[in-house]
N, C-alpha and C positions, 0 to 999 in steps of 0.2 A: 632723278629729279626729286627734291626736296619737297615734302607732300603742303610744308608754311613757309613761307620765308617771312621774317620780321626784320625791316627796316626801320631806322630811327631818323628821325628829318629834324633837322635846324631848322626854327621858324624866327624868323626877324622878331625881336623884341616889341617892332612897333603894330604887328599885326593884331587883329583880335582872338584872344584866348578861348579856350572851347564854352566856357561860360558865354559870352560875350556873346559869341556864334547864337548859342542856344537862344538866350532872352531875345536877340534879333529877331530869328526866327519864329519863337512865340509872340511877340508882338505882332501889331496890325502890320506892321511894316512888310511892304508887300513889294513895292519897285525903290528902288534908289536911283537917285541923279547919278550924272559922271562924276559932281564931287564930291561924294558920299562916299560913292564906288573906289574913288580914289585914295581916301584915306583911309579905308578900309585895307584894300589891298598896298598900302605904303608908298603911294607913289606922292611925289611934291606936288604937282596939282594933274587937273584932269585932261590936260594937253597931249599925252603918251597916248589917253582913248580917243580924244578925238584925231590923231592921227592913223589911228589905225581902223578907225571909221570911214575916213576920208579914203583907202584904199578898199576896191570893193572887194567882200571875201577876205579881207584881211582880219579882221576884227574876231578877237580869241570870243570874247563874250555876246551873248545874246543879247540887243537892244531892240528897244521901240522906239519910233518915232511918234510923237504926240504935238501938233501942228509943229512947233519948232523946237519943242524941248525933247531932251532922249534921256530916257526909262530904260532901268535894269531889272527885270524881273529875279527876287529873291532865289526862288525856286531854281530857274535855269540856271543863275550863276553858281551854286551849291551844285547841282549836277554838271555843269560846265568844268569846275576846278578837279570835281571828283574821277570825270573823265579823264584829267591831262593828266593826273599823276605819270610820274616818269620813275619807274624803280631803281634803286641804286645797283649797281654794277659793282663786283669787285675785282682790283687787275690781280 
């Protein structure tokens, strides 16, 4: 077994860049909406999360409920994405 393996990942042009990331995270910004969440991770609007809301246990990301609005805590979703990495394979 190879003691590193180094993978290189395609990231969609429209996502945010490690800068981006960063200043986010240094900001106050602490929860984001679903539509926030949305264009963040490149989706056309926020309809994908709330569908997968709507399934209980479905839902990749950590939310709150706050009376009737839903909150993404910055934090969680940073270790959320961190978690799903999936390594590349070669045949």
């Amino acid at each position: 077994m190879a003691d590193k393996l180094s993978i290189k990942v395609r990231v969609r042009k429209n996502l945010l860049d490690d800068n981006e990331v960063k200043q986010l995270m240094d900001n106050q910004i602490k929860l984001l909406t679903s539509k926030q969440l949305a264009v963040i991770i490149g989706l056309k609007s926020d309809a994908a999360l709330r569908k997968q809301r709507s399934s209980k246990h479905s839902s990749l990301f950590p939310y709150c409920r706050i009376g009737r609005r839903i909150f993404y805590p910055v934090d969680l979703l940073v270790k959320t994405l961190h978690k799903n990495v999936v390594d590349a394979e070669l045949r």
